[in-house]
C-alpha positions in Angstrom: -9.5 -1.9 12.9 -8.6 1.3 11.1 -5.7 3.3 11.2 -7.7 6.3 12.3 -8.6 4.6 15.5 -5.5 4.5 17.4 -4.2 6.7 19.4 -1.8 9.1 18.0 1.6 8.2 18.6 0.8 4.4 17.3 -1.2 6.3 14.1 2.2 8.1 13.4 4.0 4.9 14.1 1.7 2.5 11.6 2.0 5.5 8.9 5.9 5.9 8.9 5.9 1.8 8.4 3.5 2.1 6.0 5.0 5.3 3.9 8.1 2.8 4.7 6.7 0.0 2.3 3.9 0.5 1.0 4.7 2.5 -2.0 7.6 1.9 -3.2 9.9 4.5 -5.1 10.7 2.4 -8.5 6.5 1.9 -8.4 6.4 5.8 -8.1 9.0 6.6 -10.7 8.0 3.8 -13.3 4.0 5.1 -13.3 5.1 8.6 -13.1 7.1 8.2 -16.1 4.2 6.3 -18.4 1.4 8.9 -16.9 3.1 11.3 -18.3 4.1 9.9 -21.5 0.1 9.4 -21.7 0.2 6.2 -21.1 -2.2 5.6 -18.4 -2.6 2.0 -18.6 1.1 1.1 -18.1 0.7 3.9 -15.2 -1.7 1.4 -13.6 0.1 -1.9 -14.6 3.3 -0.3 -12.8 1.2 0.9 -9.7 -0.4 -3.3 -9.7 -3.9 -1.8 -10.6 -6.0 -4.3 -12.8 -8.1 -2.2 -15.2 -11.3 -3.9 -15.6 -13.4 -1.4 -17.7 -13.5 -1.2 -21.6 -13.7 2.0 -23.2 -14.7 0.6 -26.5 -17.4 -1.1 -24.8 -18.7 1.7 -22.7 -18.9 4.3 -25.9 -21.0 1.7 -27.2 -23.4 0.7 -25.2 -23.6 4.2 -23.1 -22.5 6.9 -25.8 -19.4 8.6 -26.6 -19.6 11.3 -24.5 -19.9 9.2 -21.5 -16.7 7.3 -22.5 -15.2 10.5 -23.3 -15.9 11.4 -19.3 -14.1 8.4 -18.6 -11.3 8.4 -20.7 -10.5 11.8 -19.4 -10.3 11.2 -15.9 -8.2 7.9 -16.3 -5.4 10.3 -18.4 -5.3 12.2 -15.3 -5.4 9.3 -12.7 -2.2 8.9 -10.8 -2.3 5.4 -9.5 0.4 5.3 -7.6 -1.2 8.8 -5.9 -3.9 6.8 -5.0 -2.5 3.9 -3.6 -0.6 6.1 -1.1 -4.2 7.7 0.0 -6.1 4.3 0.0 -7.8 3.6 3.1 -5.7 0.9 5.1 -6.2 -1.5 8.4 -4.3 -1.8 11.3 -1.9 -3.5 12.6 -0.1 -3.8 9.4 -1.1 -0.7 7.2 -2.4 -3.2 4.8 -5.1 -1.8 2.2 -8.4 -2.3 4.0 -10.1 -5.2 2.1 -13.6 -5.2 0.4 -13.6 -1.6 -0.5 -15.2 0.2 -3.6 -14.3 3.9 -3.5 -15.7 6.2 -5.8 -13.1 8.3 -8.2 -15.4 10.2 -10.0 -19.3 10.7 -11.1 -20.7 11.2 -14.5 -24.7 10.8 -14.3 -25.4 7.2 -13.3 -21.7 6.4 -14.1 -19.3 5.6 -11.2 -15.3 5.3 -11.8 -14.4 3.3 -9.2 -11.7 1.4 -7.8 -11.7 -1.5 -5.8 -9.6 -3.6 -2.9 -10.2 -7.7 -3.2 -11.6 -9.2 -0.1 -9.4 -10.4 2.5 -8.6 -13.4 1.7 -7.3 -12.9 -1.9 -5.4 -9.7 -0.9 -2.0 -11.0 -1.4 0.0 -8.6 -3.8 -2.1 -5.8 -2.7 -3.7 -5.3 -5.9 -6.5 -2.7 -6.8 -9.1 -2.6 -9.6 -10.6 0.0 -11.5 -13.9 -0.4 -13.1 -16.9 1.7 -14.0 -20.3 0.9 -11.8 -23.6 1.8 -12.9 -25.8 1.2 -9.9 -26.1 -3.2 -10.7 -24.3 -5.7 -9.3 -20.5 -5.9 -9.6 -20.1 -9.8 -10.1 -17.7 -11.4 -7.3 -16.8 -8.0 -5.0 -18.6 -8.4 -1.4 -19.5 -4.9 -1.5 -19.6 -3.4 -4.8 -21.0 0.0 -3.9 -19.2 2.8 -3.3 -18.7 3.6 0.5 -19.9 6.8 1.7 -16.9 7.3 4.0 -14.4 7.0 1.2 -15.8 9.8 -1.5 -12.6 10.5 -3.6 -15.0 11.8 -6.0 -15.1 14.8 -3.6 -11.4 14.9 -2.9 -9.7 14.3 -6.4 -6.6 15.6 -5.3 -6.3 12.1 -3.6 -5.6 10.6 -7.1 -6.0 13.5 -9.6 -2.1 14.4 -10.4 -3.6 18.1 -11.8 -5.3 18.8 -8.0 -2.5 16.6 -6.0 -1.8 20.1 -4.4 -4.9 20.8 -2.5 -3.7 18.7 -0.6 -2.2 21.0 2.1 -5.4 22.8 2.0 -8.2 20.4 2.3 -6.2 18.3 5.6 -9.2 17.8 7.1 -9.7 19.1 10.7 -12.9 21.0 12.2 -11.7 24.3 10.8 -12.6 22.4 6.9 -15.8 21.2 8.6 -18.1 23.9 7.0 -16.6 23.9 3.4 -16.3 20.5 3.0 -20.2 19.8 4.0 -20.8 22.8 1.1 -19.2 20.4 -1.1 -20.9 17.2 -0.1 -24.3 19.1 -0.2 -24.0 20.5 -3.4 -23.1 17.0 -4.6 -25.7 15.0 -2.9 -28.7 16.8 -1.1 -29.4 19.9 0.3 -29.1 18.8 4.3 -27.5 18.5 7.3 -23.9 16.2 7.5 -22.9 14.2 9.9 -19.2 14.2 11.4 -17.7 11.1 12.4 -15.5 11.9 15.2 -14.3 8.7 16.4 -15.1 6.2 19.3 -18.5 5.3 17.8 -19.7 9.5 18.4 -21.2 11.4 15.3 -22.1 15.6 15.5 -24.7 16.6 13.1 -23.9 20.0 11.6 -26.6 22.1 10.6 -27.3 23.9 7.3 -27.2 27.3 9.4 -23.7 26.4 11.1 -24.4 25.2 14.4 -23.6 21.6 16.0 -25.2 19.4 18.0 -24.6 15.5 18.8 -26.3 13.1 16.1 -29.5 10.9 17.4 -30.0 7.4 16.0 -32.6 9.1 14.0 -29.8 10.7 11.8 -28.5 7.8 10.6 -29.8 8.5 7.1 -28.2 11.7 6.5 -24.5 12.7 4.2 -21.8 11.1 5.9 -18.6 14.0 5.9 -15.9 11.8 4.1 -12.8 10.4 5.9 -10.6 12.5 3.9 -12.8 15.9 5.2 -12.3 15.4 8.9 -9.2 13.3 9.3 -6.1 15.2 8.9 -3.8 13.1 6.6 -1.1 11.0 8.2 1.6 12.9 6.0 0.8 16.1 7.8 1.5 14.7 11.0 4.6 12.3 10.3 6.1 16.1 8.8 5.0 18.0 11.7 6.8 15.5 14.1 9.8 15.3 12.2 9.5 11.6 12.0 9.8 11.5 8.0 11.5 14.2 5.7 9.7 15.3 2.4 12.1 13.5 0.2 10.9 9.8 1.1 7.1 11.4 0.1 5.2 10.6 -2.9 6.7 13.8 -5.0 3.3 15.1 -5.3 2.2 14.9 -1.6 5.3 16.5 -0.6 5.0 19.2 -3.3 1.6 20.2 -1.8 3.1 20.0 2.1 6.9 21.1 1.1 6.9 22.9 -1.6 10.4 23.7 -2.2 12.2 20.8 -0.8 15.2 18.5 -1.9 14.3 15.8 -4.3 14.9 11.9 -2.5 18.7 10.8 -3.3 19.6 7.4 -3.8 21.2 5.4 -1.0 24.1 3.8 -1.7 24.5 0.1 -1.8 27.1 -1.8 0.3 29.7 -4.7 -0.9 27.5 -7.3 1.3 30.4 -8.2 3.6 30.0 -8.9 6.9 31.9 -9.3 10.1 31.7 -11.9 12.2 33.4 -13.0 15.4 34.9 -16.4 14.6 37.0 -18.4 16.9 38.5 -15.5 18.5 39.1 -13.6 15.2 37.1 -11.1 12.7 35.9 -12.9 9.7 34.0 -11.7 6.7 31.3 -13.4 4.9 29.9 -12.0 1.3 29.0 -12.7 -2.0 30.9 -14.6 -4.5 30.0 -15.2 -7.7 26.3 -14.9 -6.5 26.3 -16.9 -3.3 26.6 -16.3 0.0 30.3 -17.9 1.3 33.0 -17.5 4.4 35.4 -15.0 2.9 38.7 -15.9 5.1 38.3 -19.8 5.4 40.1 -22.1 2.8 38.1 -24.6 0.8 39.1 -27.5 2.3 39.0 -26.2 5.9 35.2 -24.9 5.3 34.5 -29.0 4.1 35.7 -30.5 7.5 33.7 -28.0 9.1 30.8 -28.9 7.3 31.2 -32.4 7.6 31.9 -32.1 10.9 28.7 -29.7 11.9 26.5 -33.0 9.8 27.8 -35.1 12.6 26.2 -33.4 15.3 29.9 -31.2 16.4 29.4 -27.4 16.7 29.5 -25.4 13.7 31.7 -22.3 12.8 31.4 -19.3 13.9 31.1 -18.1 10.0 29.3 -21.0 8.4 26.7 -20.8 11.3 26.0 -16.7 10.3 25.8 -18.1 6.7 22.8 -20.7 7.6 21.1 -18.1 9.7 21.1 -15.6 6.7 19.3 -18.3 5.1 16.9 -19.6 7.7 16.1 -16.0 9.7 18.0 -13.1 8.4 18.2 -9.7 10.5 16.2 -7.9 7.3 13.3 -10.9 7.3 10.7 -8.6 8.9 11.5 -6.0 6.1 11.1 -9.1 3.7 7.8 -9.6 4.9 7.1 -5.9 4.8 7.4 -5.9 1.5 5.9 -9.0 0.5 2.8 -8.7 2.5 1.9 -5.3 0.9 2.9 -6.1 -2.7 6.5 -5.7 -3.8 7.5 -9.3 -4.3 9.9 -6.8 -6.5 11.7 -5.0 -3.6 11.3 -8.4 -1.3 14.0 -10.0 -3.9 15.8 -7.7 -4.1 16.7 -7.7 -0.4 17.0 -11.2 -0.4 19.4 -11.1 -3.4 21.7 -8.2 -1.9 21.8 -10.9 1.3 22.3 -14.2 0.0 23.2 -13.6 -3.8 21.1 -14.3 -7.0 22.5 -18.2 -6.9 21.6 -18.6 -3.6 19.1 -22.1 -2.9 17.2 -21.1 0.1 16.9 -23.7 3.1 14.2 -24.5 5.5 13.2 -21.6 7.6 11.0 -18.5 8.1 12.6 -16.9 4.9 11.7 -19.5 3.1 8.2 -19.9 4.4 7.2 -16.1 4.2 8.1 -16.2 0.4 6.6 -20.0 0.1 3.0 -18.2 1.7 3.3 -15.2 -1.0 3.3 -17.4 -3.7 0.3 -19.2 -2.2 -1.4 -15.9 -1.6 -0.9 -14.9 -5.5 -2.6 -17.8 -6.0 -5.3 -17.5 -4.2 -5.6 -13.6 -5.4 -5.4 -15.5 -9.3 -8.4 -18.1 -8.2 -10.2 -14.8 -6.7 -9.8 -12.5 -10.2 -11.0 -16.0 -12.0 -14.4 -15.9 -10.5 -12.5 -19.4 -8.3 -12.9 -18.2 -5.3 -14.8 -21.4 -3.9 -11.4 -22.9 -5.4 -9.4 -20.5 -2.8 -5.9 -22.0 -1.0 -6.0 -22.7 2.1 -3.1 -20.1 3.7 -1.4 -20.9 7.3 -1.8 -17.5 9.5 1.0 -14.5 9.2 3.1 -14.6 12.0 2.8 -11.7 14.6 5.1 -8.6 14.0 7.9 -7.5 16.1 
């Protein structure tokens, strides 16, 4: 199910998670910082795009000036711009899977980029490659979806039109001048408008609307981005998210003016915990997650103890909870399920400590089903996929 089909107090609701996760800030800052030194492919292997395309190649076999088209547009992609406008599923805001978007047009020459099918999503990585019309080897649906033109709305990924943003938000007021645009890139004819709950409008070449027969099904699709207002819009407009936790260019376009994001502050790690009738801390110590105001030797009886089958303290109990089902593990998950395997250990590091061994439990078996994931996202890029993992169902959100 897409995001766009909900209602719109859960579409606000999916977005803040997603704006929440999705992209993360070190991910914006690292491939802003190489896109701008020129260097576009470590702007892509910092936003986890694989670049499957070969300019060398392309001059060769298609001309110079072709490549040169090409090369130009990937200088200005900014990957991490377009990961925050992919298209993306419900419940989880995940990318939607088995999508080829178009980025840009050159003759018979596509730019494209691409979202693996569902199964080898894992890491939430996205491909770029040039498409000439053939086949695209292992992607279920190699051409470009007609929903999803990006071609016609390059400020979704092109860091010099990022701020055209506020004015192209979709919305029937855009309706005219964005069919203008999609018929002087495709033909000369009417456009459809998808307006949700399986209903289309056909608008007319002189201006007028009327509802769409089955008949119409051949004609210009209006893109997503041209009658959808963007989520960012909305999640402002409600107050729900302030500009600084934006992508920098999305918020420059919708808030122009405003403070830049500030750094939160990290905490100590210490705890509290209600132990035996007292206030106890638990932290980090030399890495590891320990019982703060217990001596040695009393924490080893209790241990012992606890191995035998008596009740466990009050402190050491917290400590084996952090480990098993922390309060944070949804965020874990969060993270890991759209990519940052980065951010994920870095939570579970500030928890339980860099030298912590994790023990038997959901934390362990959210980052156990990552890995597997990776790998079956590995076998996918191999041409394996017949080879593919088999991976246990993601447990329902909260």
């Amino acid at each position: 199910m897409s995001i766009h089909d909900t209602d719109g107090t859960d579409r606000l609701e999916y977005w803040l998670r997603i704006r929440e996760f999705a992209v993360p800030p070190p991910m914006i800052e690292t491939a802003t910082a190489r896109r701008l030194a020129g260097d576009w492919g470590g702007a892509c292997a910092a936003a986890r795009f694989d670049v499957d395309l070969n300019l060398r190649w392309l001059a060769r076999e298609r001309g110079t000036e072709a490549a040169a088209c090409i090369r130009a547009d990937l200088r200005h992609l900014a990957p991490d711009l377009l990961r925050w406008h992919m298209p993306r599923i419900a419940p989880d805001g995940l990318l939607r899977p088995g999508l080829t978007v178009r980025l840009a047009r050159h003759g018979d020459l596509h730019l494209v980029a691409r979202t693996p099918p569902g199964w080898a999503g894992a890491g939430q990585r996205i491909s770029l490659a040039v498409w000439d019309g053939g086949a695209a080897g292992r992607h279920p649906h190699p051409r470009p979806d007609r929903h999803h033109r990006f071609d016609l709305h390059r400020h979704l990924w092109d860091a010099r039109r990022a701020g055209d943003l506020a004015a192209r938000s979709g919305g029937p007021g855009r309706w005219s001048a964005e069919a203008a645009i999609l018929r002087q890139a495709d033909a000369d004819d009417d456009v459809l408008v998808r307006l949700g709950g399986g209903r289309r409008l056909r608008l007319q070449r002189d201006g007028t609307t009327r509802p769409a027969r089955r008949r119409d099904a051949g004609l210009p699709v209006l893109p997503y981005a041209a009658t959808w207002e963007p989520p960012d819009v909305g999640l402002l407009r409600a107050g729900l998210i302030d500009p600084g936790r934006l992508h920098p260019l999305v918020a420059a376009a919708l808030a122009p003016g405003h403070d830049h994001r500030a750094a939160p502050g990290r905490d100590d790690g210490t705890r509290i915990v209600d132990c035996r009738g007292a206030r106890h801390r638990i932290g980090l110590v030399d890495g590891v997650l320990v019982a703060l105001d217990h001596e040695p030797a009393q924490l080893r009886r209790e241990e012992l103890l606890a191995a035998l089958g008596g009740p466990p303290l009050p402190c050491l109990q917290a400590i084996d909870d952090a480990h098993r089902h922390p309060e944070c593990l949804d965020d874990v998950r969060a993270r890991l399920d759209h990519g940052d395997a980065t951010g994920a250990l870095t939570a579970v590091e500030a928890l339980l400590g860099p030298g912590a061994l994790l023990r038997n439990g959901s934390l362990r078996d959210a980052l156990d089903n990552a890995v597997r994931g990776r790998v079956a996202h590995g076998l996918y890029r191999a041409g394996l996929s017949g080879l593919a993992p088999a991976t246990p169902p993601r447990e329902p959100r909260r």
